[in-house]
N, C-alpha and C positions, 0 to 999 in steps of 0.2 A: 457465427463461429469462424466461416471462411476469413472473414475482416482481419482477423486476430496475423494471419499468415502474413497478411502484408507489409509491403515495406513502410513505416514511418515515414511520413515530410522532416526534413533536419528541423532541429530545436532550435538553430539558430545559423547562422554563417559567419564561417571562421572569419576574422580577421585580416586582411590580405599580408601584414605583413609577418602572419604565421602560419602561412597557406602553406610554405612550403615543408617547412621544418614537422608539423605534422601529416602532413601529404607523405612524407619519409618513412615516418614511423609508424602512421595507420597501414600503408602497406607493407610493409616486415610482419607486424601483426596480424592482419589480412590473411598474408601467405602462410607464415609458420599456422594457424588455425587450422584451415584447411588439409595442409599437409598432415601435422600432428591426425587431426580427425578424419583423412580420407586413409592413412595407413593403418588406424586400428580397427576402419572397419573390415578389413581383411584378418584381424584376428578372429572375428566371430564369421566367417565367410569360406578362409581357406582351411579352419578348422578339419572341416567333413575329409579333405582329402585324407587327410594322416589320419583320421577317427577309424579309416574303411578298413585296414588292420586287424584293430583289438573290437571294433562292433563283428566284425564276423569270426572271431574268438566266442564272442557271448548270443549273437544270433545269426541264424541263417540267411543270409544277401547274397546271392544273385549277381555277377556284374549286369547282366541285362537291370535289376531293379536296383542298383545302383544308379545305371547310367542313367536309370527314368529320375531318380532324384535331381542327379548331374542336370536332366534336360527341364526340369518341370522349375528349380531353381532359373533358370537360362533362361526360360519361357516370361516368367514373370517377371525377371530383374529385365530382360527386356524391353515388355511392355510399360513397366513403369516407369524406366527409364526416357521413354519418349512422352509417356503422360504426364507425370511428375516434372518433366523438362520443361513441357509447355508450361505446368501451372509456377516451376519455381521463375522464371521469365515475369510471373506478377507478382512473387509475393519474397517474402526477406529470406534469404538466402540462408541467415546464421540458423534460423526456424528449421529449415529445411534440414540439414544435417542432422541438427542435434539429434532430430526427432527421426533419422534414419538408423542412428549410432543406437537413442533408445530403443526402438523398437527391436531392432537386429539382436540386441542383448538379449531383450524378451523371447523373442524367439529361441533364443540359442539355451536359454532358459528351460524351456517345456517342451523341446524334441525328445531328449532323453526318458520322456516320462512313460510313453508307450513305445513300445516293439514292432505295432501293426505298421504295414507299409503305406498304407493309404494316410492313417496319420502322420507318418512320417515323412511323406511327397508333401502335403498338405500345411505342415509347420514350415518346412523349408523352402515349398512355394512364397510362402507368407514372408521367408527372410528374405526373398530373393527381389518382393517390391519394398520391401524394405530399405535394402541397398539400395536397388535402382533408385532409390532417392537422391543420392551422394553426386555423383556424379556431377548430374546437372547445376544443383548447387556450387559447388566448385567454380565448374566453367563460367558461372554465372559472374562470382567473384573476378575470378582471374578477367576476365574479359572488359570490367569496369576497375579495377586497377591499375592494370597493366596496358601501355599500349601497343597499336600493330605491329609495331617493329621492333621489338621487345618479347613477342609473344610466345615465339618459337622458342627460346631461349628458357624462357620463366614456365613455359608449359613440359616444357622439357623435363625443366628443376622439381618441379611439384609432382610428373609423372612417376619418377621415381619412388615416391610415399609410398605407392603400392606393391610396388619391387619390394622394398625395406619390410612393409607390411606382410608382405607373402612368404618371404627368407624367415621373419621370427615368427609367424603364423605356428609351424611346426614345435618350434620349442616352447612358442607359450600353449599351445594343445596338449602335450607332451609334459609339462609341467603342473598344465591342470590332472591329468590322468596320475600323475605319479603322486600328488596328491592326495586324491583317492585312492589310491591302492595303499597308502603309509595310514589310511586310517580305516581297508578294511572295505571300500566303498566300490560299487560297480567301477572297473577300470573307464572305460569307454565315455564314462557322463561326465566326467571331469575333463573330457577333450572340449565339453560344448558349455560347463557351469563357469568354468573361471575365464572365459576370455567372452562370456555373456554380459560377467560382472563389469568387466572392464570396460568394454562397450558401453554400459548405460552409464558407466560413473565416466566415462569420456564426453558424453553426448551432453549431461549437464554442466561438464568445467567449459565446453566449446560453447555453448548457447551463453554463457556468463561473459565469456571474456572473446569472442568472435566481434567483428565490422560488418555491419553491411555496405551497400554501394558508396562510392564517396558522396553522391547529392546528397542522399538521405544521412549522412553527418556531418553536413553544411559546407561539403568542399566542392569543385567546380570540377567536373567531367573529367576525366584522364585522356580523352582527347584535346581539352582545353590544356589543360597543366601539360602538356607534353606536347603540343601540337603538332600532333596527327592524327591526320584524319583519313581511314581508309576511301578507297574509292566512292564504297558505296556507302556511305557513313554519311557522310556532311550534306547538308541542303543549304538552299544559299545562303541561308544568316551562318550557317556553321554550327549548327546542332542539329542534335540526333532528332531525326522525326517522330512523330507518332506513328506506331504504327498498327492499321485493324487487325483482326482475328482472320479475317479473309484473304490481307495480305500476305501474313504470316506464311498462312499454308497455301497460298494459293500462290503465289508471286515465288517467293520466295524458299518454300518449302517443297511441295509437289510440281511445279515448273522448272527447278532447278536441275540444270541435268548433271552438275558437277557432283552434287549431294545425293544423288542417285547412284552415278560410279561409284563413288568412295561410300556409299551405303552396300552398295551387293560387294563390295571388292570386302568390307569390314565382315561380310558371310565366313568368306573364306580362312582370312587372317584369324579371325576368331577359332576355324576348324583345327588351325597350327598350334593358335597358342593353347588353346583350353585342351585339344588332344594331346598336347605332350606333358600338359603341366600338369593336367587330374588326374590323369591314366599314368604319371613318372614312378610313384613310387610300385602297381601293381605290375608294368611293366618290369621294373629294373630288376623285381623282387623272380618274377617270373621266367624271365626269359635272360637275363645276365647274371642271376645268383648272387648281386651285391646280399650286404647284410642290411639291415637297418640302416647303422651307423653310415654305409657308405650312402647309402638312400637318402638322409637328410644333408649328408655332406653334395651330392650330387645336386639336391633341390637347392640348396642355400647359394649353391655356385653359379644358377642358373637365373635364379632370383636378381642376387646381387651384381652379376655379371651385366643384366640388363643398368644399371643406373651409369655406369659410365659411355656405354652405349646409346643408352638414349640422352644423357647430355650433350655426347657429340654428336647425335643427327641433329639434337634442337639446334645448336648452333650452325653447324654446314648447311640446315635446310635457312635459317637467315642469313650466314655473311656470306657462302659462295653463293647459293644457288635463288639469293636474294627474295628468300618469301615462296619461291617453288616448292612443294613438298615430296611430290610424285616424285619426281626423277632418285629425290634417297631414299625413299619407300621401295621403289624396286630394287634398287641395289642390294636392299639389306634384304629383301625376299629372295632372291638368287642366291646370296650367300647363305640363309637358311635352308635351302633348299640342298644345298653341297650338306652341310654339316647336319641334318636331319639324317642321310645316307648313312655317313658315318656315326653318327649315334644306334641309328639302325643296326648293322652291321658288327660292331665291334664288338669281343666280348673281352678287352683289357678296361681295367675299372679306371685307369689315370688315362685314356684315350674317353671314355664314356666321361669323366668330368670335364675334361675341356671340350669333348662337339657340346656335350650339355651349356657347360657355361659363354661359348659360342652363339650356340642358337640364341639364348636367352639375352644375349647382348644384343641381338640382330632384328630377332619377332617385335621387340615391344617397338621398335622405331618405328614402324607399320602402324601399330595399334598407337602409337601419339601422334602421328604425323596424318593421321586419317579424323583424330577427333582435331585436331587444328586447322585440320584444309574444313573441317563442315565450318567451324566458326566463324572462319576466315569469309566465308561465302554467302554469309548473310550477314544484318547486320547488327550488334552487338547488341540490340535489346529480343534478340531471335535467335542465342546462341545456344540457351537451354534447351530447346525445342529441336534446332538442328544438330546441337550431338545428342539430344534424348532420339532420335531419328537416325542415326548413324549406330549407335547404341540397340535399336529397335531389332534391327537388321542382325546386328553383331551375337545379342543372345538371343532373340528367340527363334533365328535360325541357326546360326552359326554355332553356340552352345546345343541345342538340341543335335545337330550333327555330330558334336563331338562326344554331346551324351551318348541321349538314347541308342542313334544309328552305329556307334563305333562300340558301342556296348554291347550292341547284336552281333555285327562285324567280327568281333573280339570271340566273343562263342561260339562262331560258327564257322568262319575263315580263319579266327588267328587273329596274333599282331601282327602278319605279314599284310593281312589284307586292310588293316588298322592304316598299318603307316605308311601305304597304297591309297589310301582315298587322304591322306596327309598331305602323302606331295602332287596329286593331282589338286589338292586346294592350293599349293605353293603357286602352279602353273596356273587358275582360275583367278587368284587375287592380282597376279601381276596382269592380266588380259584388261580386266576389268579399270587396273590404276592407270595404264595407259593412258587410255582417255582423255585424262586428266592432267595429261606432261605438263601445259603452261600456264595451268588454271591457278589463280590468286587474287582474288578481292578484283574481279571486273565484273561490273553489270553484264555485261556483252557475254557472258562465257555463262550467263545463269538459264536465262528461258528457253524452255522446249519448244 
């Protein structure tokens, strides 16, 4: 059954004097899939935020048993995240999605069906390795289309999906729920049936009309078609090596000490972004008195505020700072760290949309620019693995903090003391990126 996962040998090889003209066009294709299919998985994903509302209209939640969902989600999308990363590294990448997009649907599917908490952690668990599929697939994509010097730029482009994905996450939850209510039906289960639907019926158009690597559809390496070749990339004929299991993690995975910073540094970043993005709407609702309306206006601003922010660090972190990543990763943490104060702080709602949509311009350059330094660090047939690895880090610590422990935090300190362990992550993720100031595809900057 595992066989079925794998990538195909191409059926034949293109022609050289249509290498290029398709080489064009499989990658447009390539991208928009990806993109298309990594932002809807955020439909059946960031659903639960806005669900947490009208579900404790209809039952009794806890933020403490909230936040375990928050963290038990984080947990598994974590772990599978770095598993799934390794496994999608051998097998076809479009397989891979699809069947994260299906499943996530399913999921999203049968939560609704029981009230008990343990089923409840337990289905959501279940989506959360489901997701952690996506991901890795992706970079897997990107990293054999695209080449090095390109990369920042095109990972940057594609980052955004999930901004986009997260902004209408809320109206297509909101949509499902108003649904059911015009026909009578639990409010609440129509936040998780109609964007389940969507998810699976995505997951089959993606597996249909999805690329996988260019070998495997008879065209010549994206190194070769572009030529370049990162550092650690080429061997003397000028192809990618093979490389063992032992390698993987032993060389290049667990010896790497650059993939280690930007793994604990991605703790912290994660404590930022997942603490202000899951907890926006209970905070703003609680502690600034917005209404709804201004709550999704707030989130959408935040969401979308991020895409042109993270297009401009992909680009600044390639044409000035030439393939560096760290040096605009901290910058954009320091300025989150200002504008988190003031979101804090403020109770004017057009001051609380712009730090909101500020921050959100700011945090996601971190969170791209941390999954590009891992790729960058190893080499391109070990990219799954080292952002499933960076990933690892990011939810099943960094999510559980911003779950469980800020869920605790939240009912027993406050959101004072919430967004007190926020910005001591702000000062933790920039310690740790340091490290990392001049790090970019050298051998020499990897082993322990």
């Amino acid at each position: 059954m595992l066989s079925y996962f794998k990538s195909q040998a191409g059926i034949k090889t293109i022609p050289k004097d249509k290498i290029d003209k398709i080489y064009k066009r499989y990658r447009i294709q390539a991208f928009l899939a990806i993109f298309l299919g990594y932002m809807i998985c955020y439909f059946s994903r960031m659903n639960f935020t806005f669900a947490i509302v009208p579900m404790q209209k209809s039952i009794c939640l806890t933020k403490g048993q909230i936040g375990l969902i928050i963290s038990f989600f984080g947990a598994s999308y974590g772990v599978s995240k770095f598993v799934m990363g390794f496994v999608s590294d051998r097998s076809n990448p479009r397989i891979f999605l699809a069947l994260s997009l299906i499943l996530s649907g399913i999921c999203n599917l049968v939560f609704p069906c029981s009230v008990n908490i343990i089923y409840m952690i337990t289905i959501w668990f279940l989506n959360g390795w489901a997701q952690g599929m996506a991901w890795p697939s992706c970079a897997k994509i990107l990293t054999h289309w695209f080449s090095d010097k390109e990369r920042g730029r095109k990972m940057a482009l594609w980052n955004i999906s999930h901004n986009i994905g997260a902004a209408l996450a809320p109206r297509v939850a909101t949509l499902g729920g108003t649904i059911f209510l015009a026909f009578n039906l639990t409010h609440y289960k129509g936040y998780f049936y109609f964007p389940g639907v969507i998810s699976i019926i995505s997951g089959i158009l993606y597996f249909i009309f999805s690329k996988d690597i260019p070998i495997k559809e008879g065209l010549p390496s994206i190194e070769e078609y572009k030529n370049d070749y990162p550092k650690n990339y080429a061997n003397e004929n000028g192809t990618e090596p093979k490389l063992k299991i032992r390698d993987v993690f032993g060389k290049y995975i667990l010896k790497n000490k650059i993939l280690w910073c930007v793994a604990i540094a991605n703790v912290f970043v994660y404590v930022i972004r997942v603490g202000i993005e899951s907890w926006m709407p209970i905070f703003l609702k609680g502690t600034h008195g917005l209404t709804d309306g201004e709550i999704k206006t707030t989130f959408m601003l935040f969401e979308f505020a991020a895409i042109p922010g993270t297009l401009l660090v992909g680009w600044v972190s390639d044409k000035i700072f030439h393939g560096k990543r760290t040096p605009v990763g901290i910058i954009c943490l320091v300025g989150t760290t200002l504008f988190i104060l003031i979101y804090w702080f403020t109770n004017n709602v057009y001051i609380t949309y712009i730090s909101a949509s500020i921050i959100g311009a700011l945090i996601y350059g971190p969170v791209m620019l941390i999954g590009i330094s891992a790729i960058d660090s190893v080499p391109t047939n070990a990219a799954g693995t080292a952002s499933g690895f960076t990933g690892l880090f990011g939810y099943l610590m960094g999510q559980v903090l911003a779950g469980a422990i800020l869920g605790y935090t939240i009912d027993h300190f406050g959101w004072d003391g919430s967004l007190t362990l926020i910005l001591i992550s702000c000062a933790l993720s920039i310690f740790f990126l340091s490290f990392t100031w001049n790090a970019h595809n050298t051998d020499e900057n990897i082993t322990l």
